[in-house]
N, C-alpha and C positions, 0 to 999 in steps of 0.2 A: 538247711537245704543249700547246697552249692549252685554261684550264680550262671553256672552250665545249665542245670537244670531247670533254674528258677526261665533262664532266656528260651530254653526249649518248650517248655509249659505256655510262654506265653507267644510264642511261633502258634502252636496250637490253636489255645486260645483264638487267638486272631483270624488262624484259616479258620473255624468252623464258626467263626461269626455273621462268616459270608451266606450257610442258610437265609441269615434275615434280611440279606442286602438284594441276593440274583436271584434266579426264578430259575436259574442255571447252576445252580452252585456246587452240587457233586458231580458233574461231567469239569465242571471248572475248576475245580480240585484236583483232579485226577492229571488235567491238563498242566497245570502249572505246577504237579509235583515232577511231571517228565521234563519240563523246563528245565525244573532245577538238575534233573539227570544228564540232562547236553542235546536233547532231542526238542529241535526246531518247529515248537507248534503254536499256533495263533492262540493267542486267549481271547474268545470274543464272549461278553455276558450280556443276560438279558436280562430287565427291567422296563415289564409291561411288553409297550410296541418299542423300548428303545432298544439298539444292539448297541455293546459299548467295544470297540477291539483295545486290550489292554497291554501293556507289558508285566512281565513278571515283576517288575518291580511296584511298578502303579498297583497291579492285584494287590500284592502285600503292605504298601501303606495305606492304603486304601481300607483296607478291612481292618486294618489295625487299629485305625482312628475309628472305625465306629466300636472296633469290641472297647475302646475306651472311653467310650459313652460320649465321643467330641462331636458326634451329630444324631439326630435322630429319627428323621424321614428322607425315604428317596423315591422320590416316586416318576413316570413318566407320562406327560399331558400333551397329548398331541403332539407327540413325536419330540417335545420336548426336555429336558432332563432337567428337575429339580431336588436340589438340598438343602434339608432345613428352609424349606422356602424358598429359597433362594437360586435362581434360574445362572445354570453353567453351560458353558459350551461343550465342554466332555471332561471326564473325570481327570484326564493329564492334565486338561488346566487348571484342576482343584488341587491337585496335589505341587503342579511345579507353579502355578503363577499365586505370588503372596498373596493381592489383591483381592482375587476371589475368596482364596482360602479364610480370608480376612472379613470379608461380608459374611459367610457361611457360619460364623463361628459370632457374629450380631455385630461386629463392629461398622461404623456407618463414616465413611468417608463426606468430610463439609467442604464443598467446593469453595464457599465463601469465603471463609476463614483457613481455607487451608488446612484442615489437620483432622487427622481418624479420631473419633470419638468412641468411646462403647461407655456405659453405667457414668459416675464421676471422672474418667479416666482420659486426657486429651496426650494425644502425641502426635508430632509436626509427619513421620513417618511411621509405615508400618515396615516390620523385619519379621523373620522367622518367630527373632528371640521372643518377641512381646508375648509371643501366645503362652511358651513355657511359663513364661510369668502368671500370665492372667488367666488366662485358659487352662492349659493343662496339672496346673495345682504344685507346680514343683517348688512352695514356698509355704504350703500348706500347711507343714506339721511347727513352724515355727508361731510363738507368741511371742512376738516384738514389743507388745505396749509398754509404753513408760522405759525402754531401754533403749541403749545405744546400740547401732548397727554399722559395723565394719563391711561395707560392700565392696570386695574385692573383682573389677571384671564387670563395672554398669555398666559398661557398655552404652545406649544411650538416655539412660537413666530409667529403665521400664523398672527395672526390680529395687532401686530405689526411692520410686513412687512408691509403687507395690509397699514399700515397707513402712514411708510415713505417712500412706492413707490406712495404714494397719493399725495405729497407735507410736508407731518407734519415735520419743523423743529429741532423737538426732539421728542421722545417717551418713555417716561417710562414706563418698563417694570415688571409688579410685578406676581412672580408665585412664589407660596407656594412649589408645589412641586418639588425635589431634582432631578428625574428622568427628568420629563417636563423640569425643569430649564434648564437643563444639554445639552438635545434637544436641547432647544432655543436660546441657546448658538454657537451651531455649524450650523443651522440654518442662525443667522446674519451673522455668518463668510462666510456663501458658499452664501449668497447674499449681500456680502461687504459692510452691514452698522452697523457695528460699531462706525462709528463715527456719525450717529443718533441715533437709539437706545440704554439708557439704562438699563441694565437686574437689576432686585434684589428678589434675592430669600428671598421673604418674602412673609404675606399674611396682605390685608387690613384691620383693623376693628375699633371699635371708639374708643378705647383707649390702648395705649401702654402693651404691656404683650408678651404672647407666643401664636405659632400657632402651633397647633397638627396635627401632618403629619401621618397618619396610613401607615402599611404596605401595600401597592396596587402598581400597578402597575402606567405605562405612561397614559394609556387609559381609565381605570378605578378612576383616577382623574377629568375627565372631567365631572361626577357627582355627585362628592361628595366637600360637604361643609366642608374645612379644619377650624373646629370653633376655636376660642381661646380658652385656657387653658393648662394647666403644666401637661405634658404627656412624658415617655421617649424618644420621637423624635419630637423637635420643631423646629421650625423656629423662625424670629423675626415677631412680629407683630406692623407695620407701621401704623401711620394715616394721614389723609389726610392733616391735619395742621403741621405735622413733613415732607410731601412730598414737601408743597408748600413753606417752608422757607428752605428746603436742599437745593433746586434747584431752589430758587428764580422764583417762579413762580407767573405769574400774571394769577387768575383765570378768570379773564374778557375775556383774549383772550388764553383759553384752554380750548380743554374737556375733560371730565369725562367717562371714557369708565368701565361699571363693569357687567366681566360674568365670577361670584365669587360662583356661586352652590349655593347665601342662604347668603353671605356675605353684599347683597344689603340693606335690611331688620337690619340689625344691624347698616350698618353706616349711611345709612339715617333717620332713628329713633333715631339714639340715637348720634350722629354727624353731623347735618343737618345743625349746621353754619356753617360747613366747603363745607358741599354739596352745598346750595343755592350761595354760591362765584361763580360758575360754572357758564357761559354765558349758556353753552350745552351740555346735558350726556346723553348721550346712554347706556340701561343697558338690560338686560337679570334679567325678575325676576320670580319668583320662587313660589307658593303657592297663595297667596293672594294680586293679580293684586290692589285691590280696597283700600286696607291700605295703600300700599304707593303712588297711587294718591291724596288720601284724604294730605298726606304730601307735596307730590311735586306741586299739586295745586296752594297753596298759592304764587307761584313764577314760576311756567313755567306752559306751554301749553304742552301737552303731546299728542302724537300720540302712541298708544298701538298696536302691529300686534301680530295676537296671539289669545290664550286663558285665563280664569281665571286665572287658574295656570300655565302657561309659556307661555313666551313669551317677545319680542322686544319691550321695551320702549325709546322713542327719545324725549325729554325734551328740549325745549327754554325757555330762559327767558321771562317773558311779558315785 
């Protein structure tokens, strides 16, 4: 099935999930497909006594995340609007403010100590990314135990926690940027594995040089491609065949983890002896789904989740 199709199916999917959310839901169908035609009309849904006025785009993530089973109840108490329990001001704030979104989904913010908590799992801040990690399963098909994990793109160390509260005997940790780095640093310390993960502030590509760190922020890293080149603020830029003789690694029994904004595309195109050593990599890629299975083919089986241009590839060897 072509990932046209598979993205279109799951458009679907999502709108007719809204039956179980609005009490309104095929008048609000009807409504937010003439949106998408150029025609100027309010989305307003009902739940119970509550009326919600939405955007087209709020309708669609909105619905999306419950046909993903990321919540379960919604109900309205006295004019109130609750999710999963959990009491919101209106669905725009659940979709644009982290925080909420972040209680909604069990995480519990410690005024004391500072730092969001959910199950064994502490971290100084909440971002988008944590939830792909913890929540929404985009690390799920991997078994790390007992192996080594190349984490290209921690960003601020969520997914490699994620991997050595999995079993993963060691985890390399590589993030370009200075602010994230810094995070993920305090991060391992307030979840006591330091002595599994490795941090280094650096960013991946296929061949040794510099990486260009722009002025932005923590959060605003998490979509942007730090490319190589000689710019007033770099980093070092690592490759794959300098990471696997530092650390004496055996690529047979490690994987390859890369959600590098755009860095995927370079080092498997243009460093792909050192990719195919990989038993199994899991990547986040970026633009043109269909170029780098044309490459990864030749040596792994690939399950794609996603769309053309973004989305979760999980790579075995044949």
């Amino acid at each position: 099935m072509s990932l046209y199709i598979t993205d279109i199916l799951t458009k679907v999917k999502a709108a007719l999930a809204s039956r179980y959310v609005f009490d309104n839901w095929f008048s609000l169908l009807i409504k937010y497909a003439l949106t998408r035609l150029g025609f100027n009309v309010k989305l307003v849904a009902r739940v119970g006594d509550c009326t919600l006025e939405l955007s087209p785009e709020v309708f669609e993530r909105f619905v999306g995340r419950f046909s993903r089973g990321l919540f379960k109840s919604i109900e309205c108490v006295n004019g109130r609007l609750f999710i999963n329990g959990v009491e919101v001001d209106s669905i725009n704030d659940l979709i644009y403010n982290v925080g909420t979104w972040a209680r909604v989904l069990g995480w519990v913010y410690d005024p004391v100590n500072k730092y969001w908590f959910k199950n064994n799992v502490k971290l100084k801040q909440i971002h988008d990314a944590v939830f792909y990690v913890f929540d929404y399963g985009d690390y799920e098909p991997l078994n790390v135990k007992g192996k080594i994990v190349i984490d290209v793109g921690a960003f601020v160390g969520d997914s490699a926690i994620y991997f050595a509260l999995k079993g993963a005997k060691r985890v390399i940790a590589i993030e370009p940027h200075p602010g994230a780095f810094a995070e993920m640093l305090d991060n391992i310390k307030l979840n006591n594995l330091e002595d599994v993960i490795i941090s280094i502030n650096a960013g991946l590509a296929s061949r040794p040089g510099k990486i260009c760190i722009g002025n932005i922020g923590v959060e605003a890293t998490g979509g942007t491609y730090h490319r190589p080149g000689d710019c007033p603020n770099t980093v070092p830029a690592v490759t794959l065949g300098e990471l696997i003789n530092r650390f004496n690694i055996d690529p047979n029994d490690a994987v390859l983890k890369m959600d590098c904004e755009g860095c995927e595309f370079d080092v498997i195109l243009n460093d792909y002896e050192h990719v195919r050593l990989f038993r199994e990599l899991i990547l986040e890629y970026h633009s043109n789904a269909n170029k780098l299975l044309k490459v990864l083919s030749k040596d792994y089986r690939c399950d794609v989740r996603g769309i053309k241009i973004l989305g979760i590839m999980h790579c075995t060897r044949k």
